[in-house]
mmCIF file of the N, C-alpha and C atoms, coordinates in Angstrom:
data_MODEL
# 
_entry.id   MODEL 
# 
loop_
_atom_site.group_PDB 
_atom_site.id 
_atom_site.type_symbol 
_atom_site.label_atom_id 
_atom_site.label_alt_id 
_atom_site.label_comp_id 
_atom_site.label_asym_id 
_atom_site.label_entity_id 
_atom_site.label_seq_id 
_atom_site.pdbx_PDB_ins_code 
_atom_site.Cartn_x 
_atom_site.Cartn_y 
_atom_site.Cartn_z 
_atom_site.occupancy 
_atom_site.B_iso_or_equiv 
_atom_site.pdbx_formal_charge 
_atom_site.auth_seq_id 
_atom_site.auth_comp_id 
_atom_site.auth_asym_id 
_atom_site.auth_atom_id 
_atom_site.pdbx_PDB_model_num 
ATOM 1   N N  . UNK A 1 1  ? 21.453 17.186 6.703  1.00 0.00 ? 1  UNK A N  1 
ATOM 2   C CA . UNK A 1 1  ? 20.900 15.891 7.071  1.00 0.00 ? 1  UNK A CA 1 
ATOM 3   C C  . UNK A 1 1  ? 21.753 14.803 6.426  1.00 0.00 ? 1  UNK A C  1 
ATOM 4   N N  . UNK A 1 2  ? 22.217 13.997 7.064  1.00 0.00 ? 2  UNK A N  1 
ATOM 5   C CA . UNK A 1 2  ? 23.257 13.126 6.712  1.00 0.00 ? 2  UNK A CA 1 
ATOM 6   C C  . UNK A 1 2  ? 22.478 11.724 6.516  1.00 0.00 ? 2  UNK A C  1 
ATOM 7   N N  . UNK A 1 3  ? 22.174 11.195 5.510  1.00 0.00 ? 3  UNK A N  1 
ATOM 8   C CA . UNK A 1 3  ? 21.152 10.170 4.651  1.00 0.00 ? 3  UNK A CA 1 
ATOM 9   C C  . UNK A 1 3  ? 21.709 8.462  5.067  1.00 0.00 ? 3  UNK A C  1 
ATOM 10  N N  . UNK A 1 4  ? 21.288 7.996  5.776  1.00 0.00 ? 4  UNK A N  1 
ATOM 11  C CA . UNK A 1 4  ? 22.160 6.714  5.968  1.00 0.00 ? 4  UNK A CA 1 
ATOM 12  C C  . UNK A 1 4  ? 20.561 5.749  6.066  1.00 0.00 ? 4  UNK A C  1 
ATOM 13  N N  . UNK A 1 5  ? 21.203 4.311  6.281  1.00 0.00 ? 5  UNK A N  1 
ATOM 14  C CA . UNK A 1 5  ? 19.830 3.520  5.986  1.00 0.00 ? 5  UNK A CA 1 
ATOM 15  C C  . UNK A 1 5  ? 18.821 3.353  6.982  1.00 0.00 ? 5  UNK A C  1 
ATOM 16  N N  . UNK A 1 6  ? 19.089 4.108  8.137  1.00 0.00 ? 6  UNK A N  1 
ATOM 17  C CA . UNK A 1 6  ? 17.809 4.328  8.668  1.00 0.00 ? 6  UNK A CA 1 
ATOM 18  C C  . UNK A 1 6  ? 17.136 5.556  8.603  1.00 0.00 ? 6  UNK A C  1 
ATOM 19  N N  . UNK A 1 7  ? 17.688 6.265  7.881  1.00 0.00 ? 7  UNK A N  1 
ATOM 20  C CA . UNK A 1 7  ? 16.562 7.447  7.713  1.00 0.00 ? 7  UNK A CA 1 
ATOM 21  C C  . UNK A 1 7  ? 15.033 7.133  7.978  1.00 0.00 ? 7  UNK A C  1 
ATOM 22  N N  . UNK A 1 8  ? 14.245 7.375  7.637  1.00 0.00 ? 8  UNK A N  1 
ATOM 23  C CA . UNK A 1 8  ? 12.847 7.346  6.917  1.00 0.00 ? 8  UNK A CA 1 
ATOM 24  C C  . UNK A 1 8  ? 12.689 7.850  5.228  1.00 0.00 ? 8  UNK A C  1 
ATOM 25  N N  . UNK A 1 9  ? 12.069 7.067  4.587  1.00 0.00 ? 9  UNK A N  1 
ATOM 26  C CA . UNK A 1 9  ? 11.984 7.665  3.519  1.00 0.00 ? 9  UNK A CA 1 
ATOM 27  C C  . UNK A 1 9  ? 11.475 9.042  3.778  1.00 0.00 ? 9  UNK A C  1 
ATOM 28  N N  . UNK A 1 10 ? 10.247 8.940  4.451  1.00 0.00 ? 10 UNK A N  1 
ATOM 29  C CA . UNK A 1 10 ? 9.629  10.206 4.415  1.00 0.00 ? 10 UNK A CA 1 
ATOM 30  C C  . UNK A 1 10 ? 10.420 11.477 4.404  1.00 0.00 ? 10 UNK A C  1 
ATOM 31  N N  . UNK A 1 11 ? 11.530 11.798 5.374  1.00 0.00 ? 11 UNK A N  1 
ATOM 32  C CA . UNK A 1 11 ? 12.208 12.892 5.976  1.00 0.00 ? 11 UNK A CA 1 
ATOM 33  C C  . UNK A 1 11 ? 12.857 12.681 4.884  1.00 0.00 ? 11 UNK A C  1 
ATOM 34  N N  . UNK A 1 12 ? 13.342 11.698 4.179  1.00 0.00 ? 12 UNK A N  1 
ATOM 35  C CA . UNK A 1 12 ? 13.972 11.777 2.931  1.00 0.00 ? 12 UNK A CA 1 
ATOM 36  C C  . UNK A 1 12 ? 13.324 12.697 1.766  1.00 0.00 ? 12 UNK A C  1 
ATOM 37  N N  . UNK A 1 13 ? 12.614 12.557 1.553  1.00 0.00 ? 13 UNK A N  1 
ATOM 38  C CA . UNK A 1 13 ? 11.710 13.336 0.762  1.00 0.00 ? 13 UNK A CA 1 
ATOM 39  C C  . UNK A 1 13 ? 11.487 14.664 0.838  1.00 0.00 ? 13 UNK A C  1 
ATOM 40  N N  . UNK A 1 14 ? 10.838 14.852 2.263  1.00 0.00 ? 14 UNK A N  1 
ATOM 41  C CA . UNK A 1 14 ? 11.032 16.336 3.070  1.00 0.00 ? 14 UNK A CA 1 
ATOM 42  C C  . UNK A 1 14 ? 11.898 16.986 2.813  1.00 0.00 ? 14 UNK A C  1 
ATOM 43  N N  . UNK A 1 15 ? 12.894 16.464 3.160  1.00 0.00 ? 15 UNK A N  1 
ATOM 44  C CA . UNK A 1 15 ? 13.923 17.841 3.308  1.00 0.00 ? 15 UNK A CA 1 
ATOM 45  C C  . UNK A 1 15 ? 15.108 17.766 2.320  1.00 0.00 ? 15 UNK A C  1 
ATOM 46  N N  . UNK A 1 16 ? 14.826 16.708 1.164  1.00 0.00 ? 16 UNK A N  1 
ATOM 47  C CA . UNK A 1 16 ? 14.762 16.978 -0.410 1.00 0.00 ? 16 UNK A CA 1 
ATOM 48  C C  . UNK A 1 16 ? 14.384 16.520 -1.089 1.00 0.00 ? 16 UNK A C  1 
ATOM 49  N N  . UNK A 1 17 ? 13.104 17.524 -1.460 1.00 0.00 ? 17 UNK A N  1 
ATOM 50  C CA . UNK A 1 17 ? 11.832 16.989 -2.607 1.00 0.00 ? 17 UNK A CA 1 
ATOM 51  C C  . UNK A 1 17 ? 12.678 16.292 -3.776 1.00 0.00 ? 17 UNK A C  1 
ATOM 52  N N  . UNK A 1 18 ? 13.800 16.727 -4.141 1.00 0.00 ? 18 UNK A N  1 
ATOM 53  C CA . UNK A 1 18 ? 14.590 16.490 -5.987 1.00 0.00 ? 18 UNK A CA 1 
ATOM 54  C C  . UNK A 1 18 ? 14.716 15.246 -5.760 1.00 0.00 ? 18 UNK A C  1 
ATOM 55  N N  . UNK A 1 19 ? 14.877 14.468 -4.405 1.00 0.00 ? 19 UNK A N  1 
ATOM 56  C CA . UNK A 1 19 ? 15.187 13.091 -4.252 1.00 0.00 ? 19 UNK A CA 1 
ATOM 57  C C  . UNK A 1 19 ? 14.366 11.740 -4.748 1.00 0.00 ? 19 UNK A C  1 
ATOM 58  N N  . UNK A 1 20 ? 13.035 12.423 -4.981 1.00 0.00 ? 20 UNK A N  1 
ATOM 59  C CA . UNK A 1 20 ? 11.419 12.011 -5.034 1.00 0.00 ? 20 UNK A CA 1 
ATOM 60  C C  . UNK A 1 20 ? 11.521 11.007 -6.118 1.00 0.00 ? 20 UNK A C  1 
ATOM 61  N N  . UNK A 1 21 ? 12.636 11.511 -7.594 1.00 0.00 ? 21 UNK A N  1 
ATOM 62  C CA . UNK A 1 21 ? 12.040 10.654 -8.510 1.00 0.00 ? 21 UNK A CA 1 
ATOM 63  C C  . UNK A 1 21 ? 12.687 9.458  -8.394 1.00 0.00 ? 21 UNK A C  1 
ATOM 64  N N  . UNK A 1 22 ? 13.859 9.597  -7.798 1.00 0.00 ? 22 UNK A N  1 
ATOM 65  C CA . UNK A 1 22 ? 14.647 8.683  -7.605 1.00 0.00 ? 22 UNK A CA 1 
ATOM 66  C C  . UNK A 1 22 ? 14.088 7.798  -6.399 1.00 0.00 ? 22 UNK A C  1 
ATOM 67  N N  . UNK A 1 23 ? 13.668 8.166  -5.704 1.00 0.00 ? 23 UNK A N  1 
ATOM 68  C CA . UNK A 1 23 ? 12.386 7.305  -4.560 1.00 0.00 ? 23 UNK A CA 1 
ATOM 69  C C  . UNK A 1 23 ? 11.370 6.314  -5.175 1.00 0.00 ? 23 UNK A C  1 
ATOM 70  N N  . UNK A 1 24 ? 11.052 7.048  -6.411 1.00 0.00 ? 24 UNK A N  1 
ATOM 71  C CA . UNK A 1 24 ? 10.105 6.556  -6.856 1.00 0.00 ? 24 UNK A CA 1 
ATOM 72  C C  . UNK A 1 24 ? 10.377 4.756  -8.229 1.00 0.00 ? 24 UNK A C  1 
ATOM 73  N N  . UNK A 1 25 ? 11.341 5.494  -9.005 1.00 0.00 ? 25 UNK A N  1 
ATOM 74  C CA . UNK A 1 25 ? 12.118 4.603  -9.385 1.00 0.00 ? 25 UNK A CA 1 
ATOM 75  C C  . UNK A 1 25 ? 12.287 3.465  -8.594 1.00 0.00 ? 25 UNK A C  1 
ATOM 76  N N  . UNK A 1 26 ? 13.259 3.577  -7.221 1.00 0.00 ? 26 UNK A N  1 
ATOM 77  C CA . UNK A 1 26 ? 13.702 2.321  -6.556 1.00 0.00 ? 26 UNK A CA 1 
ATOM 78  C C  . UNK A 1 26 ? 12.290 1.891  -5.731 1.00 0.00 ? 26 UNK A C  1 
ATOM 79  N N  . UNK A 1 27 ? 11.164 2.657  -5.272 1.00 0.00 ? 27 UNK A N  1 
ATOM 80  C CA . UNK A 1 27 ? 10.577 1.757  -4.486 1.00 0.00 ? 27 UNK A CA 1 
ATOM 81  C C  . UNK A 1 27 ? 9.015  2.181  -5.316 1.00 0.00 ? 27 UNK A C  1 
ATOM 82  N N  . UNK A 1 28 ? 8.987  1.879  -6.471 1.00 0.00 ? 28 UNK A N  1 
ATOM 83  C CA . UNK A 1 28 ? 7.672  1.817  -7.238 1.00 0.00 ? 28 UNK A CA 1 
ATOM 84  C C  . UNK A 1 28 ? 6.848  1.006  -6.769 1.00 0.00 ? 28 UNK A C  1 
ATOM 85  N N  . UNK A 1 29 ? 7.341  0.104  -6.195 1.00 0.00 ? 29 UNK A N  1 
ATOM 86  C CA . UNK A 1 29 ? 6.139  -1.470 -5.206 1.00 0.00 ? 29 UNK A CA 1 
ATOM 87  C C  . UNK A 1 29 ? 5.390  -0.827 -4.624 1.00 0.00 ? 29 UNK A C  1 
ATOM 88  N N  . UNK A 1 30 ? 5.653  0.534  -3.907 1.00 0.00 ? 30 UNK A N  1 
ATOM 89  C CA . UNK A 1 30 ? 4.686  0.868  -2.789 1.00 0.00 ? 30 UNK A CA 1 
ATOM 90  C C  . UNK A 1 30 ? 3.704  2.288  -3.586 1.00 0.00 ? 30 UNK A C  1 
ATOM 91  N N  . UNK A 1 31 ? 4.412  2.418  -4.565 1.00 0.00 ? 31 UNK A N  1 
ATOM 92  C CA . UNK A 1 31 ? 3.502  3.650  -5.422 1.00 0.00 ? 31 UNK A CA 1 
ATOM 93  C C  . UNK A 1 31 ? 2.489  2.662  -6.425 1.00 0.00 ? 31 UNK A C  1 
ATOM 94  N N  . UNK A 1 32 ? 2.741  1.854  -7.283 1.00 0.00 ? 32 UNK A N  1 
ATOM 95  C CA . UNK A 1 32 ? 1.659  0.506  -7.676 1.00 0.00 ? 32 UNK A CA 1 
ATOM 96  C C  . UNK A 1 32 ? 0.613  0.234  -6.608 1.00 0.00 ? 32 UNK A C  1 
ATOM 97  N N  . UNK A 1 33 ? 1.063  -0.182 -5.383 1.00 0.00 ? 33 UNK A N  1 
ATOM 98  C CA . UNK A 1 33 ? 0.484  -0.826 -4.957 1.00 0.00 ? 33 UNK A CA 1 
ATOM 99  C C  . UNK A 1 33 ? -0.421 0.281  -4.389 1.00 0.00 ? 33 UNK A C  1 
ATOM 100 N N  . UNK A 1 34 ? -0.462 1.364  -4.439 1.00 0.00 ? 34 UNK A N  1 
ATOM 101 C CA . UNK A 1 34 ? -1.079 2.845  -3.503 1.00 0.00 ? 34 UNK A CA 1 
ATOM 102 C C  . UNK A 1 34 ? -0.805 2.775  -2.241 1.00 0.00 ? 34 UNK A C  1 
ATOM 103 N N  . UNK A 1 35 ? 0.545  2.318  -1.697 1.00 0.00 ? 35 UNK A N  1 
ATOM 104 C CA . UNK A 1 35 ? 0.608  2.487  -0.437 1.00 0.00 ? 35 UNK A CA 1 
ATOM 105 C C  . UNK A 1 35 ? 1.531  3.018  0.125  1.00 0.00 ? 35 UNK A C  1 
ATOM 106 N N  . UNK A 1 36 ? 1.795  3.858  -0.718 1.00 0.00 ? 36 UNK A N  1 
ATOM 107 C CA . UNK A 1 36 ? 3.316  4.606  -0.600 1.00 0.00 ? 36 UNK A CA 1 
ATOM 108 C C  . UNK A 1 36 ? 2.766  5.947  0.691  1.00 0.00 ? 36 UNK A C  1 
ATOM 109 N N  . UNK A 1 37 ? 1.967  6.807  0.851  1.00 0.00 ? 37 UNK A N  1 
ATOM 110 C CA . UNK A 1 37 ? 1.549  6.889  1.638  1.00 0.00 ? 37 UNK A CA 1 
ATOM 111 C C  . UNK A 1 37 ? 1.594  7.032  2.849  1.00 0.00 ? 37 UNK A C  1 
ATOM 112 N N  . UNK A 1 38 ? 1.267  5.862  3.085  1.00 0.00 ? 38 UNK A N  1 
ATOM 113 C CA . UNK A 1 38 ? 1.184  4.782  4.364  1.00 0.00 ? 38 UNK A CA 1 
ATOM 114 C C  . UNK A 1 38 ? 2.932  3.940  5.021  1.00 0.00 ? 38 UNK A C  1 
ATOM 115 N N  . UNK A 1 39 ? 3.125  3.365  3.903  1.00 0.00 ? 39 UNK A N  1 
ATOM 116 C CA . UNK A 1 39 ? 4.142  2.584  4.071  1.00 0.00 ? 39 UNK A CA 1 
ATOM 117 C C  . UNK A 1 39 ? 5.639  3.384  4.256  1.00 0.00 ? 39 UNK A C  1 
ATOM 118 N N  . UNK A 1 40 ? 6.057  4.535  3.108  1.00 0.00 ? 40 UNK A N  1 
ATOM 119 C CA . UNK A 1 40 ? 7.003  4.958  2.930  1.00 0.00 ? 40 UNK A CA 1 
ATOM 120 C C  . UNK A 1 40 ? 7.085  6.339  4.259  1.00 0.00 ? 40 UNK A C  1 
ATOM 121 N N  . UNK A 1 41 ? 6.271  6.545  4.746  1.00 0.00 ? 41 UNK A N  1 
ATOM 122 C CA . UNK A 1 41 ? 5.891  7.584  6.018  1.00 0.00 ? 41 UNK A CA 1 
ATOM 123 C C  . UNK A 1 41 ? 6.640  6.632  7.103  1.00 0.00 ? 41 UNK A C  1 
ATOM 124 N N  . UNK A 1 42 ? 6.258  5.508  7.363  1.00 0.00 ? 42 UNK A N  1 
ATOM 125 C CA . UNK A 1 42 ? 6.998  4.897  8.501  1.00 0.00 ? 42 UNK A CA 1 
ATOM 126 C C  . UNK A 1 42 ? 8.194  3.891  8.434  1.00 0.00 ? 42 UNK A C  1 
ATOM 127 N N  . UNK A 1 43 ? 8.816  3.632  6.959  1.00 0.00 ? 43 UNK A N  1 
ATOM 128 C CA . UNK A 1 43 ? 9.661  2.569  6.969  1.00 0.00 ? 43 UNK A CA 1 
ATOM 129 C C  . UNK A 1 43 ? 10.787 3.258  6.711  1.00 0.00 ? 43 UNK A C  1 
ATOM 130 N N  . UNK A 1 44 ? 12.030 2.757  7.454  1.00 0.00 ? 44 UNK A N  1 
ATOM 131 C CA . UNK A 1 44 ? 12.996 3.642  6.602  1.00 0.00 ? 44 UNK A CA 1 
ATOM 132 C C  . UNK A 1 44 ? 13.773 3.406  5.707  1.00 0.00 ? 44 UNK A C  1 
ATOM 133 N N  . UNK A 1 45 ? 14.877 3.850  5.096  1.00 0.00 ? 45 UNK A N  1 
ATOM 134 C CA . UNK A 1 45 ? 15.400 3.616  3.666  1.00 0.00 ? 45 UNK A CA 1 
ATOM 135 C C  . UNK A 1 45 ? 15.496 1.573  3.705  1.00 0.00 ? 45 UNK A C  1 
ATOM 136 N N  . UNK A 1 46 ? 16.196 1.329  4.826  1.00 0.00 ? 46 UNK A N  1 
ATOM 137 C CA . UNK A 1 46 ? 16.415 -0.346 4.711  1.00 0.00 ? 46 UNK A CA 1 
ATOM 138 C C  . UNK A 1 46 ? 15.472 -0.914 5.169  1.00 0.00 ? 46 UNK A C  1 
ATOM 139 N N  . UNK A 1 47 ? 14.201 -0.661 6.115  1.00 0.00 ? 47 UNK A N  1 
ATOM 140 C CA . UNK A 1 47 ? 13.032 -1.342 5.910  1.00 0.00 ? 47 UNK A CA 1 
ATOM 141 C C  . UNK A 1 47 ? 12.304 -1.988 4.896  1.00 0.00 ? 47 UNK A C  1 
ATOM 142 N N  . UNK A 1 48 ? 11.981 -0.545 3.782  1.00 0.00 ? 48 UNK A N  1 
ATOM 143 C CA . UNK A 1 48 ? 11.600 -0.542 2.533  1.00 0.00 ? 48 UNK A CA 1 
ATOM 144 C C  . UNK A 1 48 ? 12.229 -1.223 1.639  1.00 0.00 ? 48 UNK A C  1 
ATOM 145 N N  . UNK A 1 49 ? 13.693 -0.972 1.471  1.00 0.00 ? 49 UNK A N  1 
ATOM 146 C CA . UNK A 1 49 ? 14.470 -2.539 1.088  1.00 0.00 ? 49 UNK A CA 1 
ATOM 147 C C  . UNK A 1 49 ? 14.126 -3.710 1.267  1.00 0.00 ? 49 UNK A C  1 
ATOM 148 N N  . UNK A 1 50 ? 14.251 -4.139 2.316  1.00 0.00 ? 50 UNK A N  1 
ATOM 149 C CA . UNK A 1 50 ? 13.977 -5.446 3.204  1.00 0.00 ? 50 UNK A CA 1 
ATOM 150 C C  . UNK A 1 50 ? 12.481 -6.028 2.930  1.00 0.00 ? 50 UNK A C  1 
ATOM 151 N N  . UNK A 1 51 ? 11.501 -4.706 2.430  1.00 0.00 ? 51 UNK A N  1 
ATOM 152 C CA . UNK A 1 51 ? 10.107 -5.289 2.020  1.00 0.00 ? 51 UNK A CA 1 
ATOM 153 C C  . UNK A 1 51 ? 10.088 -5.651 0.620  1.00 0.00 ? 51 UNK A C  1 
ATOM 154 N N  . UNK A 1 52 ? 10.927 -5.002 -0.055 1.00 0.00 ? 52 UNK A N  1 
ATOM 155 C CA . UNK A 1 52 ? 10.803 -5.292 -1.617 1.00 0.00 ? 52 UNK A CA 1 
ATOM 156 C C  . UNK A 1 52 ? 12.006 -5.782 -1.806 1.00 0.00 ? 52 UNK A C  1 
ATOM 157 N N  . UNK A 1 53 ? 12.712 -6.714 -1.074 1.00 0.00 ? 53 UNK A N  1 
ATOM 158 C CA . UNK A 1 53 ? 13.936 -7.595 -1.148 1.00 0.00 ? 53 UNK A CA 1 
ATOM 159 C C  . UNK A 1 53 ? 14.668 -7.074 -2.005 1.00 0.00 ? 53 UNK A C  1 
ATOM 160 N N  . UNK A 1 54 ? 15.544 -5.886 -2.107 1.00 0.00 ? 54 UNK A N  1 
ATOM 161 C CA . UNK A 1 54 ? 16.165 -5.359 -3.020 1.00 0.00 ? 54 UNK A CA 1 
ATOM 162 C C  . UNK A 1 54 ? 17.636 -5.529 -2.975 1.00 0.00 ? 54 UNK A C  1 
ATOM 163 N N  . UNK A 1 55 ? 18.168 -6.223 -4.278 1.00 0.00 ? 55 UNK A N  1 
ATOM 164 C CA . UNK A 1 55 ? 19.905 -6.597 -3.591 1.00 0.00 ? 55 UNK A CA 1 
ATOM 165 C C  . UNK A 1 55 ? 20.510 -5.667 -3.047 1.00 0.00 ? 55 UNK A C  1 
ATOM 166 N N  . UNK A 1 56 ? 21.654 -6.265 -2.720 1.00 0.00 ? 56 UNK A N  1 
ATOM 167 C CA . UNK A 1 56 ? 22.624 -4.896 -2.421 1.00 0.00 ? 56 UNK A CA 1 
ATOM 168 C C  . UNK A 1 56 ? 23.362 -4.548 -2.976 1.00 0.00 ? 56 UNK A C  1 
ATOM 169 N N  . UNK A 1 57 ? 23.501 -4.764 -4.805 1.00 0.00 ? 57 UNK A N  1 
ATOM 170 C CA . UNK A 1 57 ? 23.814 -4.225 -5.494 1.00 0.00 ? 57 UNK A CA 1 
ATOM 171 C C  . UNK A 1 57 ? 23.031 -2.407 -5.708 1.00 0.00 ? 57 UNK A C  1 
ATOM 172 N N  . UNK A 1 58 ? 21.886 -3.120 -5.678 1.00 0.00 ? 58 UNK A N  1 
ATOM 173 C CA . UNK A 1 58 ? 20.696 -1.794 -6.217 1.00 0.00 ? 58 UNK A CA 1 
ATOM 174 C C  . UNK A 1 58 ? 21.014 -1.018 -4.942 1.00 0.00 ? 58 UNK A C  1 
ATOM 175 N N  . UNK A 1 59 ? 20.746 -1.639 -3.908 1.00 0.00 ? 59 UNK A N  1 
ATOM 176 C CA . UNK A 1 59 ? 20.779 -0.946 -2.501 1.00 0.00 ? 59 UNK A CA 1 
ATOM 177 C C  . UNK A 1 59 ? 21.896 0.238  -2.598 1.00 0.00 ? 59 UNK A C  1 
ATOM 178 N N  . UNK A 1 60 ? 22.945 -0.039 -2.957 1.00 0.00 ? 60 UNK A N  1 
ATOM 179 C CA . UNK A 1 60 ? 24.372 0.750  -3.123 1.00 0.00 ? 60 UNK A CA 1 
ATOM 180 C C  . UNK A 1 60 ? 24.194 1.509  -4.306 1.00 0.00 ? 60 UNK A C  1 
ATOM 181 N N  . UNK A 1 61 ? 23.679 1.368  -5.021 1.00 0.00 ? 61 UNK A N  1 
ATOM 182 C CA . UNK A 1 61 ? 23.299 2.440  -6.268 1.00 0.00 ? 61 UNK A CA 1 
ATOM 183 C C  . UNK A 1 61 ? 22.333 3.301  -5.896 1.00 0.00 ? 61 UNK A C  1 
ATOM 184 N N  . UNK A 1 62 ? 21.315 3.078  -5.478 1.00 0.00 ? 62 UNK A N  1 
ATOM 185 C CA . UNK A 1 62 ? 20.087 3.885  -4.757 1.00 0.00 ? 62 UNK A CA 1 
ATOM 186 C C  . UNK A 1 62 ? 20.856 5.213  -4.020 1.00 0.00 ? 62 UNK A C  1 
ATOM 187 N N  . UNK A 1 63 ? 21.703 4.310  -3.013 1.00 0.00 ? 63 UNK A N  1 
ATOM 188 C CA . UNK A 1 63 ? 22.702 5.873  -2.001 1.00 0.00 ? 63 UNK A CA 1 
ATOM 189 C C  . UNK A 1 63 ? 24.002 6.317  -3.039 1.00 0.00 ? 63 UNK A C  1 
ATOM 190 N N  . UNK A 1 64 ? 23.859 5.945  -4.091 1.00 0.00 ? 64 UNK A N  1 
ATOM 191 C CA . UNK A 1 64 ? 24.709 7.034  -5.087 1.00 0.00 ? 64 UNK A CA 1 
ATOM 192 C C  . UNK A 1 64 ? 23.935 7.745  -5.684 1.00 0.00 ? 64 UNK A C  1 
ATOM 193 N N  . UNK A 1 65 ? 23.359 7.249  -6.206 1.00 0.00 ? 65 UNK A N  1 
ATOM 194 C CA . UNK A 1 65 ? 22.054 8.379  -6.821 1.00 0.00 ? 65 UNK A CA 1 
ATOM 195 C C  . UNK A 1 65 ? 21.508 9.672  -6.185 1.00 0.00 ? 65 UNK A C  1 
ATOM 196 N N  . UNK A 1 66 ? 21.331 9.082  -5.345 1.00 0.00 ? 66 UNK A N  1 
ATOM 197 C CA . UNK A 1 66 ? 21.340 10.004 -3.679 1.00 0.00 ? 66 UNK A CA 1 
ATOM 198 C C  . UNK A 1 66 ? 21.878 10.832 -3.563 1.00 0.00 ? 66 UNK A C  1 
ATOM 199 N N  . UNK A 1 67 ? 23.114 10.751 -3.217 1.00 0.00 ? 67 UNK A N  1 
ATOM 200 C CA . UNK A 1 67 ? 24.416 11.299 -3.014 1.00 0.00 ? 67 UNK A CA 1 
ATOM 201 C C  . UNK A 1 67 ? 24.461 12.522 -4.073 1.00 0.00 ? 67 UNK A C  1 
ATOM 202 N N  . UNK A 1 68 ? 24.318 11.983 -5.553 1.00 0.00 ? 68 UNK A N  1 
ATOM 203 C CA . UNK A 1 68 ? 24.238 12.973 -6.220 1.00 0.00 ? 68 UNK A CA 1 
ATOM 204 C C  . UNK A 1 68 ? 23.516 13.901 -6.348 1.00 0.00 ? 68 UNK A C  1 
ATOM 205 N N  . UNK A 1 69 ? 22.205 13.408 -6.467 1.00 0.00 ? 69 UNK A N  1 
ATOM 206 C CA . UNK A 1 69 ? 21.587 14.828 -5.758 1.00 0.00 ? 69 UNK A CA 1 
ATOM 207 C C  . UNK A 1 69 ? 21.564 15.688 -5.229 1.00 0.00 ? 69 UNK A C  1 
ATOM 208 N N  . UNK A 1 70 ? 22.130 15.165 -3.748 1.00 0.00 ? 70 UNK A N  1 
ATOM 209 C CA . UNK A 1 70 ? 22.351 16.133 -2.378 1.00 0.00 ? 70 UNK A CA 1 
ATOM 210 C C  . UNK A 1 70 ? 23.725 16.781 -2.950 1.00 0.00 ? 70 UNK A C  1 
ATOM 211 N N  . UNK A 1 71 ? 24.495 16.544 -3.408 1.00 0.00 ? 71 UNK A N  1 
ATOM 212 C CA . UNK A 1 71 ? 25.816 16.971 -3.534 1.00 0.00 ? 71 UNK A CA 1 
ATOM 213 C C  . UNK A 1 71 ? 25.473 18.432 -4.408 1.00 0.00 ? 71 UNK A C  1 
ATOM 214 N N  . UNK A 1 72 ? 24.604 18.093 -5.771 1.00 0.00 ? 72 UNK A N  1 
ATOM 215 C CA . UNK A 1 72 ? 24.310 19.400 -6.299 1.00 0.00 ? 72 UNK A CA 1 
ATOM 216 C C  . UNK A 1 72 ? 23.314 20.331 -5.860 1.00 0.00 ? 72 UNK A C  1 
ATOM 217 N N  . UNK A 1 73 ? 22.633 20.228 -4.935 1.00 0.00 ? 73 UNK A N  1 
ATOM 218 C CA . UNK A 1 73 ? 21.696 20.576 -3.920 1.00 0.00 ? 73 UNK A CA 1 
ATOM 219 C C  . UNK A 1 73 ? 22.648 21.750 -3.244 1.00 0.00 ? 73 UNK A C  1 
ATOM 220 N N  . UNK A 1 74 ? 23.557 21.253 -2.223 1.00 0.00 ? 74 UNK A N  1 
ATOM 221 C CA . UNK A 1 74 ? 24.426 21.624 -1.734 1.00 0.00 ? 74 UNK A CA 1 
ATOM 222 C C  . UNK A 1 74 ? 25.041 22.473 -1.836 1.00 0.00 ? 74 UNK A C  1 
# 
């Protein structure tokens, strides 16, 4: 699965759980708020950005973090 910014978080998650904490880290707004759920099921990686206005500094660190994961996954 090749991870780009429209994924869905969700399928992100799915089809690698190890990715989770690092999910959780960058989009804690929607786990606070209890709507992670709801919200992170239908938005995808740059939606969820775009809701919690996240630069694109972080934005570009988020898909390295990423990256690393999947890479030792792999």
């Amino acid at each position: 699965m090749k991870i780009t910014p429209d994924t869905k978080v969700f399928h992100l998650i799915e089809e690698y759980p190890e990715s989770e904490e690092i999910i959780k880290k960058y989009f804690s707004f929607f786990y606070n708020e209890k709507i992670d759920d709801i919200a992170l099921k239908r938005l995808s990686i740059k939606g969820a950005f775009n809701v919690i206005n996240l630069p694109e500094e972080e934005r570009e660190r988020f898909f390295q973090e990423i990256n690393e994961i999947i890479s030792k996954i792999k």
